[in-house]
N, C-alpha and C positions, 0 to 999 in steps of 0.2 A: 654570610654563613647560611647553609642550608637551615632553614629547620628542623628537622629530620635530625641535623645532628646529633652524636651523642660522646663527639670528643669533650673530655674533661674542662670545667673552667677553675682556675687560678683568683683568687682572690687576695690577692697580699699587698706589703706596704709596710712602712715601720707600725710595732704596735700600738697601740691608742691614736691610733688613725682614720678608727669608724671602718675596718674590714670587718668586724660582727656584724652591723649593722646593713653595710653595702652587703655581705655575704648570705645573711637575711632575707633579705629585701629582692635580690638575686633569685634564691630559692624558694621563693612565695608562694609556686604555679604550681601546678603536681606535674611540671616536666623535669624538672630538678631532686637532686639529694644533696641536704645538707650536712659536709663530714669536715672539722672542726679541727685543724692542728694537726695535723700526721705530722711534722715537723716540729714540733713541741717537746722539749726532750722527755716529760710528763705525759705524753702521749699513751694511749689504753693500748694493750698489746691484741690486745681482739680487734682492733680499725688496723692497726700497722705495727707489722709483725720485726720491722728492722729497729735495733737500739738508734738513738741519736743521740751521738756524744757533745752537741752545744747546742746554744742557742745560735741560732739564725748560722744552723750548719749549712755548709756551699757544696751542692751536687753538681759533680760534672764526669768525664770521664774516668777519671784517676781515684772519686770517693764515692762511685754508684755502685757499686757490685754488690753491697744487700738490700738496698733502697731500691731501685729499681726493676725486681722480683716483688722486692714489698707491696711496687707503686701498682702493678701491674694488678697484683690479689687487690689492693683495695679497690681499683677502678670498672674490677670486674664482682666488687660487692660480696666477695667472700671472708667471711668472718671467722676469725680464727678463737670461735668458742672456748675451748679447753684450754688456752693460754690466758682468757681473760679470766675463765675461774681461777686459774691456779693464783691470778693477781690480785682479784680479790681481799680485799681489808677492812671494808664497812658498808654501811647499809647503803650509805652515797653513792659506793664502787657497785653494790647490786643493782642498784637503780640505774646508773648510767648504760652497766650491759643493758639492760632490758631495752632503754633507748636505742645504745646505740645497735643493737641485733636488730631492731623493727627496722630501720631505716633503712638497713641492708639489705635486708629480705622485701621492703616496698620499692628498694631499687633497682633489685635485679628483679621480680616478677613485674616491674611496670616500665622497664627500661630505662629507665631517668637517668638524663645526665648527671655526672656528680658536681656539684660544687666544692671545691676544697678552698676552706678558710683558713690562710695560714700564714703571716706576719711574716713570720720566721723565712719564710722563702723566699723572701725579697730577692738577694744576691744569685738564688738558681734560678730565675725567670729563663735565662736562656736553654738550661736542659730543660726546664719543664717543658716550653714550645719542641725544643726538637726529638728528645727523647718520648714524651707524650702527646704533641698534639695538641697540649693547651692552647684553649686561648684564656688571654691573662688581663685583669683588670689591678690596675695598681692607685690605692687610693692617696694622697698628700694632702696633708694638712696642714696649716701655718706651725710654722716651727715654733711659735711663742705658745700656742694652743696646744703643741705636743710635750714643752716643756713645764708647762703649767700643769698639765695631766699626769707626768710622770712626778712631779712636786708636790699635789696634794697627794698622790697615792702614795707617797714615801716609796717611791720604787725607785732605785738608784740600780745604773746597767755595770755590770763586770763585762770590760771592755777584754779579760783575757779570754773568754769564749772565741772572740776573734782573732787574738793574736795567736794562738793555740791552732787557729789551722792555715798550713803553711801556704794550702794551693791557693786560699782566699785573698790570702796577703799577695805573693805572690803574684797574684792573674788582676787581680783590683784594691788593697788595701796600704800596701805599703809604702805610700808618701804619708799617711797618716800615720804610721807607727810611734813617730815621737810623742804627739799629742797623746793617742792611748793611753803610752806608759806612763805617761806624767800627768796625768789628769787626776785631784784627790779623789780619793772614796765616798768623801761624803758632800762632795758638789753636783748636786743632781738635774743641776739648770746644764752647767756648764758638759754636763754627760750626754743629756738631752740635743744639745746644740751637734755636740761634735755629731754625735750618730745619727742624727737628721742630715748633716750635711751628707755624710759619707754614703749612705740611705740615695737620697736623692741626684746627686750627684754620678752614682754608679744607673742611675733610671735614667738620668738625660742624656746619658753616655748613650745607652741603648738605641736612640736614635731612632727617626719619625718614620724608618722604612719597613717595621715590621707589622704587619697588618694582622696580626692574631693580638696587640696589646692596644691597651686602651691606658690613659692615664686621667685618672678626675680628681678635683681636688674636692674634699670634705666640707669645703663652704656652699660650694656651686649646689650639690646636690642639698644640702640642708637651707637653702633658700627655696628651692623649686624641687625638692622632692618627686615631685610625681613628672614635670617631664623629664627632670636628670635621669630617672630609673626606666622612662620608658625609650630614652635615646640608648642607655644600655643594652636595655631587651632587646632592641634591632641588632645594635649591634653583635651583642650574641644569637641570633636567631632566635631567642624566645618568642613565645605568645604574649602578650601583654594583653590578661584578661582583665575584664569589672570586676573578680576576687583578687587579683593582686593588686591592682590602683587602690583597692578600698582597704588591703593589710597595711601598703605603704603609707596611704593616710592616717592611716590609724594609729601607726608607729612613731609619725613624726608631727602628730596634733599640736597645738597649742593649747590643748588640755591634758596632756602629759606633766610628769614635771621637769625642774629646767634644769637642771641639775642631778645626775641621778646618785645612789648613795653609796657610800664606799663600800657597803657589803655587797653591791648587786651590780661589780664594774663592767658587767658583759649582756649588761639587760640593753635592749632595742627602742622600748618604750620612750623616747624623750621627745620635749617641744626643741625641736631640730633649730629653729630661729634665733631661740634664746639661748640655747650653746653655743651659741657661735664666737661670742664675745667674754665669757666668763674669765678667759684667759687676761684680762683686763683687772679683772679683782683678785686674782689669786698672782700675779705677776706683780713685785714692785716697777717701777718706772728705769731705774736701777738693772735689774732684771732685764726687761725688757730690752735695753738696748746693749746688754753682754748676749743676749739670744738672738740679737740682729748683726753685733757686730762678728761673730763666730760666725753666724748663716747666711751672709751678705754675698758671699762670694757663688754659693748656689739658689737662693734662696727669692733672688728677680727673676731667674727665670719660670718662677709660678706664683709669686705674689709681686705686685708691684708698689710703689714708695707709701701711696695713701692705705695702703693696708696697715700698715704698721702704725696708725696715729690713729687720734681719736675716732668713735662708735659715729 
């Protein structure tokens, strides 16, 4: 990739997968802009002016026709002012415009590419590359480490966001359907499992011939930080300065803490090493192997057997 470039990059993957942090770390350089979720159905109407009616909604042909205009103002850094007042509800919401208007205006008067941080867009990786030009880095992470994450956060996923759009099911979901509808409400390992599978399994579909994606997994870079992040920056054409080597250290120290806290789930700051494994104490054994036995069928081809067993 040229340097010079200034096609969009793509940052996605299932959520709590370390795409704030990859997205981040990404964005370090003053050749980047970091913009957070347009796909996010809680998404600010001043970043992105089109509704999104789900989570991890699927753009393609058939469901672009306001997203795609949207995609276009946000990559060209114009901010839709007047809509974010009007949305406006607390001092939080005033503060974020303020952020997120600098950002846009240090984008388009210094050119910076944009980075878009956004989970949710897993399943459109392919209009992202052809309708914009991304290139796309998609993070994975052991599925007992995604299941563990979504279990202490009390986060359990409403699998009917997916069943509710038909082109998804349709074009990639619909040998899963049974599992969905019959999965309880309140099994949030076994939620975990399935959507990781379905997650990764649509990514390895995609296949090794597209040369705008990149795929890493969450462990590799949180052992070796600094070359994982600087094989990226080639890969994307960035500069890989002594100020971004020294943010990424800094973010993933061993004098961070190793665990970060449930009020601050999107903070960077952590000793990268010692997350790694956490999923080992918050996982019964139990657990553990319903998260292996669910993820087994896609889950070798990015972790192999001794992953799964003891530190």
């Amino acid at each position: 990739m040229n340097p010079e470039s200034k096609s969009p990059i793509l940052i996605t993957g299932a959520h709590r997968t370390g795409t704030t942090w990859v997205g981040k770390m990404v964005a370090a350089g003053s050749q980047t802009a970091y913009i957070s979720e347009p796909l996010n159905v809680l998404h600010r109407p001043g970043v992105f002016r089109a509704a999104v009616p789900y989570w991890y909604f699927y753009l393609c042909d058939e469901t672009e026709k306001g997203a795609l205009p949207a995609f276009h103002d946000l990559l060209a850094y114009r901010y839709h002012l007047m809509a974010e007042i009007r949305s406006l509800r607390s001092r939080k919401d005033f503060l974020r415009m303020g952020r997120d208007l600098g950002i846009f205006l240090r984008g388009r008067l210094l050119r910076q590419r944009p980075v878009l941080k956004d989970p949710f867009a897993v399943f459109s990786i392919p209009w992202f590359i052809e309708k914009l030009g991304a290139q796309v880095i998609v993070t994975v992470r052991h599925p007992a480490a995604f299941a563990s994450s979504l279990k202490r956060l009390n986060w359990p996923f409403d699998f009917g966001d997916l069943l509710a759009q038909s082109r998804l099911m349709r074009d990639h979901l619909e040998p899963y359907r049974r599992e969905m509808e019959h999965l309880p409400a309140d099994d949030i390992v076994a939620q975990a499992s399935l959507l990781w599978r379905m997650i990764y399994r649509f990514v390895a579909d995609l296949g090794p011939a597209r040369p705008n994606l990149r795929v890493v997994r969450h462990e590799d870079l949180s052992v070796n930080p600094v070359e994982g992040f600087r094989d990226l920056y080639a890969f994307l054409g960035l500069k890989f300065t002594a100020p971004v080597q020294r943010r990424i250290e800094s973010a993933s120290s061993a004098d961070n803490p190793k665990e970060l806290s449930r009020s601050r789930v999107h903070a960077v700051r952590l000793d990268s090493r010692a997350n790694l494994y956490n999923w080992r104490k918050r996982l019964t054994p139990e657990e553990v192997n319903r998260v292996r036995k669910m993820t087994e069928s896609v889950s070798h081809l990015y972790y192999a057997d001794q992953e799964w067993g003891p530190e």
